[in-house]
ROMIBA-750413 format. One record per residue: y, z, x of N, C-alpha, C, O in turn. Coordinates in steps of 0.02 Angstrom, whole numbers, plus 50000, padded with zeros to 5 digits. Each point is the difference from the previous one (the first is absolute). Example, Ala and Ser with C-alpha at 12.3 -4.5 7.8 and 13.67 -1.06 7.14 Angstrom:
REM ROMIBA-750413
497165039050660500595000049955500605000050045499995003350052
500544993149930500595000350042500555003749961500555000850025
END
This chain:
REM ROMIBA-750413
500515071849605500545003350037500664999249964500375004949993
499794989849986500484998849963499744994349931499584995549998
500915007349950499754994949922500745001749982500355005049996
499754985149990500634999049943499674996949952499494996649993
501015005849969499734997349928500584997449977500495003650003
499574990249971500664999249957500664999350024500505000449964
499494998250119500795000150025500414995549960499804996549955
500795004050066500594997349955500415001750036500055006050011
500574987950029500515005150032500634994349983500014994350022
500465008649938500554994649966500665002450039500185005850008
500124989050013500615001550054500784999049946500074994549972
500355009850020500474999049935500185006449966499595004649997
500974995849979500345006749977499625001749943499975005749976
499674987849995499765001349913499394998150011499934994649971
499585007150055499234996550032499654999849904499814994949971
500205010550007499715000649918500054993649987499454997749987
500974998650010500174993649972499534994250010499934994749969
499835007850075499834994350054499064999249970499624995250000
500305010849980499225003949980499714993549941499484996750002
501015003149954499644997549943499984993650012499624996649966
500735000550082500074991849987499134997850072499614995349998
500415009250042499395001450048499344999549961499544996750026
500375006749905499745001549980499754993549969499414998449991
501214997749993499944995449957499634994650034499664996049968
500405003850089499794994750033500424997250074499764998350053
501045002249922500414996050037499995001050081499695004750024
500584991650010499984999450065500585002950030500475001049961
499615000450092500295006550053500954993449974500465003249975
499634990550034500394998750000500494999249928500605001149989
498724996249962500305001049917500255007949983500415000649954
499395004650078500445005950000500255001950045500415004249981
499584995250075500815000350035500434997149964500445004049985
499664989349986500394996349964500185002349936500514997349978
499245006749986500115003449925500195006850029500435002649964
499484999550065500165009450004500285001950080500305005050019
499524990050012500395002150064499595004350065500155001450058
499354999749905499395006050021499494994050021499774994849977
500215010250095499644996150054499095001750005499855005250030
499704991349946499235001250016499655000650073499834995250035
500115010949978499865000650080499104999449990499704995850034
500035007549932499115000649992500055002449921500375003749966
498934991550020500105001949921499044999849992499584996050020
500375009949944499235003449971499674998050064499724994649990
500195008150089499665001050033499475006250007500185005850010
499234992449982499575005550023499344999150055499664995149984
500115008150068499724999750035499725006650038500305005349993
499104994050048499665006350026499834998950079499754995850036
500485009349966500034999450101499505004650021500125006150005
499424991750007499385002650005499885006150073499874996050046
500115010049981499985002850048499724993650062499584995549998
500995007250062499584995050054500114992049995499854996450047
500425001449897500024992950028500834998349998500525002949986
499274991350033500894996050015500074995249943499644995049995
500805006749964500204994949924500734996350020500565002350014
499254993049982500524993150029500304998049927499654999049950
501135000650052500265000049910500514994150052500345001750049
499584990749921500084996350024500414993849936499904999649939
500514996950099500534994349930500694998350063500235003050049
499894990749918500625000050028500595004850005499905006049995
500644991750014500905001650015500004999649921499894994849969
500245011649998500265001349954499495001949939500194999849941
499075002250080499474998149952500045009249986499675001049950
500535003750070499995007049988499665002050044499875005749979
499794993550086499515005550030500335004850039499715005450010
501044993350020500205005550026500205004749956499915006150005
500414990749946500185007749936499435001749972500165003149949
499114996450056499405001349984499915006050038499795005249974
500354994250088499785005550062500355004949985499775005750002
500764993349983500645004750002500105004849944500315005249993
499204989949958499895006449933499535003750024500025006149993
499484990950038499535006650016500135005450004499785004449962
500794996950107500175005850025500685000149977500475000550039
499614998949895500704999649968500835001150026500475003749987
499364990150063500724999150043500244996249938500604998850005
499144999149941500284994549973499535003649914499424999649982
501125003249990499585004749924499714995349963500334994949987
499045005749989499864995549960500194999949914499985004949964
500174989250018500174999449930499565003049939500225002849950
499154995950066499545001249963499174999950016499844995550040
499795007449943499354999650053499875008150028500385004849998
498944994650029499975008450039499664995450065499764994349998
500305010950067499774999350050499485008350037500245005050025
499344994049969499495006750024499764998750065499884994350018
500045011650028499895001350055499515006350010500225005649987
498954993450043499655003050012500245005850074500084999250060
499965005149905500485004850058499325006650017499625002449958
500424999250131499475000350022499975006849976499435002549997
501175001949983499735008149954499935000349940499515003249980
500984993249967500035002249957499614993149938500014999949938
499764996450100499594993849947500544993750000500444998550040
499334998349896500664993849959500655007649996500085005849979
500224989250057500715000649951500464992549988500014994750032
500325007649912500554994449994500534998950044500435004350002
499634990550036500794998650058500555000549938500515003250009
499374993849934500634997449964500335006549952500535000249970
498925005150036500265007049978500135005550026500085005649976
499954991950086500135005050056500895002950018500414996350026
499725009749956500635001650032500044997050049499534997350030
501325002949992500134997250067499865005450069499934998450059
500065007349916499785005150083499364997049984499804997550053
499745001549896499224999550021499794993150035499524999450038
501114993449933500024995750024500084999450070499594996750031
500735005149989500325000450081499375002650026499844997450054
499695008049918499545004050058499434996450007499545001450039
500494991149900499534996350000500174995150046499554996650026
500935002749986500354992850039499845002950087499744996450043
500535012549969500095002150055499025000350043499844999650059
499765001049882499615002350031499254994349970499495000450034
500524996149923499304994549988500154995049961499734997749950
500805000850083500244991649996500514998850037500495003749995
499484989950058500474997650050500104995549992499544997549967
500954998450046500164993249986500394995550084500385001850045
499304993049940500294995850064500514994449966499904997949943
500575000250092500354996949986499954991850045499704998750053
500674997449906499764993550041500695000050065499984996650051
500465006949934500705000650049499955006950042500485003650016
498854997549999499835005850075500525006449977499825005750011
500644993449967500505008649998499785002650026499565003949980
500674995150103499815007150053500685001250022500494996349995
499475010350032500655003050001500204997450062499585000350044
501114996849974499984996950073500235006850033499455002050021
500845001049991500175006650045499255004050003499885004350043
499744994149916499285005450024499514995450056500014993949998
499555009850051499604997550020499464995649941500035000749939
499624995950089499384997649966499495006349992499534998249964
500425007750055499575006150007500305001949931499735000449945
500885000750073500305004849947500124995049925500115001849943
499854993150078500194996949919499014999749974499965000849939
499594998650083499425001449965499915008349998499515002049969
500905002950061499795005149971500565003349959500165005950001
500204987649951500575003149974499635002949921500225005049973
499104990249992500025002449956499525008349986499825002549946
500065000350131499685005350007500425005050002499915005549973
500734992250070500595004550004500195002749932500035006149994
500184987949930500155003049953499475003749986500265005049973
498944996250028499765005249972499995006750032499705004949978
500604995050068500115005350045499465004050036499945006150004
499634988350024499694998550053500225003050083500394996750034
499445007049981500315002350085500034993250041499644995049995
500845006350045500124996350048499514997450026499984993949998
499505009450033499264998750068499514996049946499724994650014
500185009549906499674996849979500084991549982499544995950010
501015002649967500284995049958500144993950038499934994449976
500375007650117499794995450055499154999950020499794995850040
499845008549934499284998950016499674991749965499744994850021
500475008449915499814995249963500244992049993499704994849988
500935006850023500504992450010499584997150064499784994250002
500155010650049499724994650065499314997349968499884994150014
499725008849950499314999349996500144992549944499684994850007
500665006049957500184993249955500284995250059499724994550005
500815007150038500294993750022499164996150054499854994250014
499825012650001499254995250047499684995649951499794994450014
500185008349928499664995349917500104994549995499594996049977
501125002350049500334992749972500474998950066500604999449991
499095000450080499994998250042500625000150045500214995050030
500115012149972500815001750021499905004050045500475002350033
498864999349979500245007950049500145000850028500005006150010
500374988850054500345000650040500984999249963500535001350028
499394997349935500624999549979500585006249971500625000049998
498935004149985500295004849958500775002650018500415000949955
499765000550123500665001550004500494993950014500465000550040
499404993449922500434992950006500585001249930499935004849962
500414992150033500195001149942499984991449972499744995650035
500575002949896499664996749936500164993250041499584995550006
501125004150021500504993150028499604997150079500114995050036
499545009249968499324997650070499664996949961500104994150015
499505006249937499364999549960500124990349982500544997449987
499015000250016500024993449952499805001549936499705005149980
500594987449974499725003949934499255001249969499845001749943
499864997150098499205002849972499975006350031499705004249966
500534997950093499875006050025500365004649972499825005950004
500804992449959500245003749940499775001149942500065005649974
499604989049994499675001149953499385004350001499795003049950
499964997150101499345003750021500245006349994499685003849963
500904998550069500405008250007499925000749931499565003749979
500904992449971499995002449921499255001249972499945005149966
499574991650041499325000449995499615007050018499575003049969
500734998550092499735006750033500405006849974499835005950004
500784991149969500195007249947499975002549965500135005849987
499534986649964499635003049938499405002150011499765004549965
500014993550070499275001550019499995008550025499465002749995
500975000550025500245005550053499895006149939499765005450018
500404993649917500405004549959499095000749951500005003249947
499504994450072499395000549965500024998349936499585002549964
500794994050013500024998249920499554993649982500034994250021
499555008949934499214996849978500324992249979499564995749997
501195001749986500124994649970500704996850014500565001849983
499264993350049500574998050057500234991849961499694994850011
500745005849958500394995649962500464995250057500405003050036
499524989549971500144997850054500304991449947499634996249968
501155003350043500264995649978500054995650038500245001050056
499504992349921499924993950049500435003750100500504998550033
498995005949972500285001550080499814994650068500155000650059
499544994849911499804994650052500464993550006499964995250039
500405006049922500404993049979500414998650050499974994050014
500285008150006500504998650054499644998850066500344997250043
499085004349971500004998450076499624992349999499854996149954
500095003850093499794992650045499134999649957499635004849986
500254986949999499045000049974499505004050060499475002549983
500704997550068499535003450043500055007849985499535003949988
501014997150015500315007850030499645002349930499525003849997
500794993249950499655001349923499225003850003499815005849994
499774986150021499284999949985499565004750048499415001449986
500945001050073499995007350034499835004949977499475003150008
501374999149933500125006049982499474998949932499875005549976
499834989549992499555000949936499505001050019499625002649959
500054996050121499305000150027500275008750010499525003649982
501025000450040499905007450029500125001749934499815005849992
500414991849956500145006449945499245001049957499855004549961
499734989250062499545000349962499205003250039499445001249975
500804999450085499575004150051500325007349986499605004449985
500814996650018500405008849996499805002249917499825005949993
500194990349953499785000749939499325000350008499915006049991
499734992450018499265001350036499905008250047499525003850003
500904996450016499965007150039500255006749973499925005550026
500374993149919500445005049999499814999549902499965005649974
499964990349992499654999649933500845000349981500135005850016
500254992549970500845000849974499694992949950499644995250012
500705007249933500044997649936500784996750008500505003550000
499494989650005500284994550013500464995649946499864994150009
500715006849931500084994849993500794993950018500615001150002
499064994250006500284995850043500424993449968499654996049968
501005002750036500434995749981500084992450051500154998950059
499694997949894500154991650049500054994249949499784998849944
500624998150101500164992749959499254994850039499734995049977
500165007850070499534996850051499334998749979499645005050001
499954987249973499445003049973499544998650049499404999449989
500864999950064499365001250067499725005450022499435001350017
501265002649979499985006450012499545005249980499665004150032
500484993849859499585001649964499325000150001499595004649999
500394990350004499374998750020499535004150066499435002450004
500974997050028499585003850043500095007750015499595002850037
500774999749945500085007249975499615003849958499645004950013
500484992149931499985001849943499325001349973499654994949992
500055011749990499495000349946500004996149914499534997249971
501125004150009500044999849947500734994750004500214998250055
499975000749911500414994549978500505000649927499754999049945
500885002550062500294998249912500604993650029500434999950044
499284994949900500674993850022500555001649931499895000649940
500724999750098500435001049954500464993849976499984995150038
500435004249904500244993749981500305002349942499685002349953
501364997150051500235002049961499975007249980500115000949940
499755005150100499975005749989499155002149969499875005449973
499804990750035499525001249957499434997150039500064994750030
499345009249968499344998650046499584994949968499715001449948
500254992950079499614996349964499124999250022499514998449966
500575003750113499264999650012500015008050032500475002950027
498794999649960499825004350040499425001750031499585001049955
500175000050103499134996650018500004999650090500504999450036
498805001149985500064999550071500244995450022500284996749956
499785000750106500304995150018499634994349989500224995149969
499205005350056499284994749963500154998749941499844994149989
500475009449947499794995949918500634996850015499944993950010
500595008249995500574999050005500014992550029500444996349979
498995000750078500254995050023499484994049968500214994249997
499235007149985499454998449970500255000149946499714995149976
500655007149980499995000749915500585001549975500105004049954
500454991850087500935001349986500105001149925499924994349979
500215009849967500215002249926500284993149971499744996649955
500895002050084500664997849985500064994150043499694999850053
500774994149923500164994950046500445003250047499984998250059
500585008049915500105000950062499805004050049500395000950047
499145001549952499625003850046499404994750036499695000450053
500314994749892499404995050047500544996150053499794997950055
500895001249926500364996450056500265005350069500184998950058
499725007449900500215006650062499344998850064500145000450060
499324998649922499454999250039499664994250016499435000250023
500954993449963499774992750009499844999450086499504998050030
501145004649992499834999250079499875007250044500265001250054
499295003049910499765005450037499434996050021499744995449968
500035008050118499485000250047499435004249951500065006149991
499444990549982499485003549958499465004850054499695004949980
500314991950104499435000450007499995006550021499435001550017
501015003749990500005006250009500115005949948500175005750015
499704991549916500085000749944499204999849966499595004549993
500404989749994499465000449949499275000050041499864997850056
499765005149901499565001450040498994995649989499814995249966
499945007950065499294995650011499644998949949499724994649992
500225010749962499775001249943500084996349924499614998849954
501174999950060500344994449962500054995249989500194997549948
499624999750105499564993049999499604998050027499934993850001
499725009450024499175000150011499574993949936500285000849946
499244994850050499384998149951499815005149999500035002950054
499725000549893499545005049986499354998949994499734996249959
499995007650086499274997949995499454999349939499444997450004
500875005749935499364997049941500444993949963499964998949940
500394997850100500194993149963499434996649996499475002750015
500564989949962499474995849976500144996750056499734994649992
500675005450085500054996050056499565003950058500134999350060
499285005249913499815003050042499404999449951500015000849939
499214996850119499375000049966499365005550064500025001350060
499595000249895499375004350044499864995650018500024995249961
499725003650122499504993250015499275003650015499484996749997
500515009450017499255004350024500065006549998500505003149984
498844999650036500065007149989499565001350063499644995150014
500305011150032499635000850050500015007150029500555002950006
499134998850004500065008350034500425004649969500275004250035
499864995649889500405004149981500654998149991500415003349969
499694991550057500954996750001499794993849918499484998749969
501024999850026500144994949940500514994550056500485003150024
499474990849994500474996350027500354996149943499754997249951
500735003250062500654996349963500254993350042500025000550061
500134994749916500424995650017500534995749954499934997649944
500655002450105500654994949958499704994349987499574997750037
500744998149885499794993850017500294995450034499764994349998
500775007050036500394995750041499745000350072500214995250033
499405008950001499795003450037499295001850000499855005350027
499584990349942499415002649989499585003750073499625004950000
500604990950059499515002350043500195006050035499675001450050
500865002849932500145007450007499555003149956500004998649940
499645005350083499775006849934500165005950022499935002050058
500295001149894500265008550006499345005449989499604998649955
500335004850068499315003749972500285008850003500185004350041
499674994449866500245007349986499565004049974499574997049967
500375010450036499595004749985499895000349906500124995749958
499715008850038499794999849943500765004349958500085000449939
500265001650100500735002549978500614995750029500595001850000
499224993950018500454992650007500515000250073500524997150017
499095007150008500415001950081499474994850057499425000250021
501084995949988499714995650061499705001550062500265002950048
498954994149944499685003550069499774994850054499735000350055
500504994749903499764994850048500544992049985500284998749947
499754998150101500104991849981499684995850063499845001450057
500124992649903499704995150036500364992349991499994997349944
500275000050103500174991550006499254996350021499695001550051
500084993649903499564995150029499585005050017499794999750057
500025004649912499175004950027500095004750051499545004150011
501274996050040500185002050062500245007549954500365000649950
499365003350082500575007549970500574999750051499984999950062
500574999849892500615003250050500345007350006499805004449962
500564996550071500205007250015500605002349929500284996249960
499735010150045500225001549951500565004649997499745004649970
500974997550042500555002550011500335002349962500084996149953
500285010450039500755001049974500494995250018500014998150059
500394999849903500734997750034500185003550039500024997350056
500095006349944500505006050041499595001250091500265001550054
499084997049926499455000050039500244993850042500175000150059
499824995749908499984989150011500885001550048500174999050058
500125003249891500885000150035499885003750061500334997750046
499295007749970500135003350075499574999450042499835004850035
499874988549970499674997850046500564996850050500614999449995
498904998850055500424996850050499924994050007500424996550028
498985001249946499884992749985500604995149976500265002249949
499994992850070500464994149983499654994250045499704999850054
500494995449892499954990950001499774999149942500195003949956
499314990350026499855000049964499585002349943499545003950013
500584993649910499735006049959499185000049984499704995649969
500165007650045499255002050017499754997749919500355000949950
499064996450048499674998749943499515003949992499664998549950
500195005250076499415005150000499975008149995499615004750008
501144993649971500405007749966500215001149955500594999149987
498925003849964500375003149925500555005950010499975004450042
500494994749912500365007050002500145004349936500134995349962
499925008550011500095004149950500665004149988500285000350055
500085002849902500505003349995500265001549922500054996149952
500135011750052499975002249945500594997449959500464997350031
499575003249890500454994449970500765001449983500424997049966
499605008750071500765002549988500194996850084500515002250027
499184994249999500154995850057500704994549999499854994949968
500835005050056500184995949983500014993950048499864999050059
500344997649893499804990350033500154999850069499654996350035
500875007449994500374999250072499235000950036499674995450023
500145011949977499384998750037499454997449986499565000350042
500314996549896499474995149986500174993150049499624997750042
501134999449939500124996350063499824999950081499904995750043
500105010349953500045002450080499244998050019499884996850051
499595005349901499355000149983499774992450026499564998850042
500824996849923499884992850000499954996350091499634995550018
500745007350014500034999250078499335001350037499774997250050
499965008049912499255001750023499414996749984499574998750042
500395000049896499354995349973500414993949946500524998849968
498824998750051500334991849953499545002749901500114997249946
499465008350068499595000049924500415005649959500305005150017
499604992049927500445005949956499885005249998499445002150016
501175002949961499845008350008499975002649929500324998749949
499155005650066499875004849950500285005249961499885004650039
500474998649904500245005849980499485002049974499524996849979
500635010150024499565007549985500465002949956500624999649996
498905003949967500485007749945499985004650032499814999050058
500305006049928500105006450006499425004550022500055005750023
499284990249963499355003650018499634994950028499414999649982
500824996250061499664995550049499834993249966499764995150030
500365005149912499554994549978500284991650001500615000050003
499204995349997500254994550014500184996049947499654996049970
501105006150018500394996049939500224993049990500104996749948
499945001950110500424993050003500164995950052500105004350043
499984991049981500114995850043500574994449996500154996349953
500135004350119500634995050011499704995150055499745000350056
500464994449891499734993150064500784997450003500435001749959
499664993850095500484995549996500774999549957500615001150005
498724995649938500484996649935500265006049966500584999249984
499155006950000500195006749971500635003050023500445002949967
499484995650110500495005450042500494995449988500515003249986
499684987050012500554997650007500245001049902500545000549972
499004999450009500325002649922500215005749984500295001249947
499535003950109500405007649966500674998950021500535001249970
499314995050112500915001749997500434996249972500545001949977
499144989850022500544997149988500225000349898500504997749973
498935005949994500305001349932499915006049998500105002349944
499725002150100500215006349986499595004449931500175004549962
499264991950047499625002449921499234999250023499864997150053
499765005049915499085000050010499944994750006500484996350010
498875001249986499544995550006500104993749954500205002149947
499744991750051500064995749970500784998249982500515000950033
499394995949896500834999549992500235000849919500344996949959
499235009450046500125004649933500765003150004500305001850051
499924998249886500725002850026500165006649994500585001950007
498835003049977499855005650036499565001050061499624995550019
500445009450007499655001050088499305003349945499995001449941
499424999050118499575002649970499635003950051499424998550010
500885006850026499775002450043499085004849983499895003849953
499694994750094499715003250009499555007849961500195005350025
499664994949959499885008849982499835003050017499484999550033
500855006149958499835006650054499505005249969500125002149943
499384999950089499625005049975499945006450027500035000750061
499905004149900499775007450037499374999750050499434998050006
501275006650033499374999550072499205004549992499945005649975
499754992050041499295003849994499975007550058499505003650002
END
């Protein structure tokens, strides 16, 4: 949907200047200090894939808001191209675009939210989400059709004839949310817009933007200093530092496999368990901690050696059809199955559970309330990859990496589904 290649955005009457010593190596402050010319983003490139939400994330002063801002060239870039998959005419270039063609790109498939709401205070809340329909010159009946149908989206509909100074600030922020959303533009550019409200009011508006992104498929990218936020937003991930991207990766490698010390200290105290996932640190089942003890009716039984008197009994394509504790077969469950029961007290020993490995740890936890025996991961075609006991699950989170205490993770492998 969108590809930069090569950004560069130098703040200064003589930015040229600024090019060769960048080049050279030096840092954003050794040239401010020689030339006066300020390094806002230097050789950024990245791909915003249709449909997902790309989280471009760094401290106070690391470049991600002048990152955004070249996109849709509120802010010209120095050097670099920026392309935009446009739904008539293919790629085109943003950074070679006249300014009437610029504007019809801005007016009509790309919106931007701001983290300071800019709603008009003299307009209703109706009329300030159907202001950016008004500039396309949208009729009246239609343009309030649509504004109401956004403000029910993001939970206003009774609000619409209030104006902005009624609103609290999430219910403001939600209005700005519903105007970009109003104007149908496939790519909704949103500068740290969560920052200002309250951690609740916040973790709200990231649970609705990421349900309404789900509904509506809007190609998402998203500005924050916040890496909780990130985290849980975010498909994709660029950490920025000094104008310049040093990591880029889902939120999983990113927290599992930090580049940089400072990206491993950006994520020292992230919550992993809604992050990384089942698969990742799962034992994998053809380790040497897993032996055949029999064979019977067509199954092959497996057992841990920490765990001998469990056996797993898998088919001849490694999909579990059976288990047994002590000779007893026990029952056999989805998580998701195990989680929506109604059953509570204590954890049943006579319940296996299973779950596929893009599972993350939060509900493997959840898992743990239900049975005391370890759970199973699956690939992609049923088959039985790996297992989390205990000691696995307190090592993913508390180092945040696979199995053992390799200082790479060693997740699992995934196979084509049959």
């Amino acid at each position: 949907m969108i590809r930069a290649d090569g950004i560069t955005k130098i703040f200064g009457p003589a930015p040229e200047t600024a090019l060769p010593l960048l080049e050279a190596g030096k840092g954003k402050s050794e040239i401010q200090a020689e030339t006066g010319q300020v390094v806002g983003v230097h050789d950024v490139s990245f791909t915003l894939e249709p449909g997902e939400v790309f989280v471009i994330m760094g401290l106070s002063g690391s470049g991600k808001s002048t990152l955004i801002r070249c996109i849709n060239r509120l802010f010209e870039p120095t050097a670099g191209h920026i392309f935009f998959q446009h739904p008539d005419e293919g790629e085109i270039e943003i950074t070679g675009l006249s300014h009437e063609r610029l504007r019809l790109l801005r007016k009509y498939h790309m919106s931007m939210v701001f983290q300071h709401f800019a709603l008009f205070p003299h307009r209703s809340v109706l009329d300030n989400v159907a202001y950016g329909l008004e500039v396309q010159g949208k009729a009246g009946d239609e343009r309030h059709r649509r504004a109401q149908e956004m403000l029910e989206m993001v939970g206003l509909g009774d609000w619409g004839q209030a104006y902005p100074s009624e609103l609290s600030g999430g219910m403001q922020q939600r209005v700005g949310l519903a105007r970009a959303l109003a104007t149908d533009a496939r790519v909704l550019l949103m500068d740290e817009p969560f920052s200002a409200l309250d951690p609740l009011i916040k973790v709200n508006m990231q649970q609705e933007l990421k349900k309404i992104q789900r509904q509506l498929g809007r190609t998402i990218l998203f500005i924050t200093h916040d890496l909780d936020e990130a985290m849980r937003i975010g498909d994709h991930i660029a950490i920025m530092e000094e104008g310049r991207v040093v990591q880029l990766g889902t939120p999983e490698e990113i927290l599992v496999n930090p580049s940089t010390e400072y990206v491993a200290r950006f994520v020292e105290h992230a919550d992993p368990t809604g992050v990384i996932t089942a698969g990742t640190i799962a034992l994998p089942f053809d380790s040497q901690a897993f032996t055949t003890v029999s064979e019977a009716d067509g199954l092959r039984f497996v057992a841990a050696d920490d765990l001998p008197a469990l056996h797993y009994g898998l088919d001849d394509q490694g999909r579990l059809r059976e288990a047994r504790m002590n000779e007893q077969r026990l029952e056999i469950r989805s998580l998701d199955e195990a989680l929506e029961s109604e059953e509570r007290g204590a954890r049943r020993e006579d319940l296996l559970v299973h779950c596929p490995r893009e599972t993350v740890l939060r509900q493997v936890l959840r898992g743990r309330t239900r049975t005391a025996l370890p759970t199973l991961v699956t690939d992609a075609g049923g088959r039985v990859a790996g297992l989390i006991d205990e000691l696995q699950l307190i090592r993913g989170i508390l180092e945040k990496r696979g199995p053992g205490n390799d200082s790479e993770p060693q997740p699992v492998a995934e196979e084509a589904s049959s």
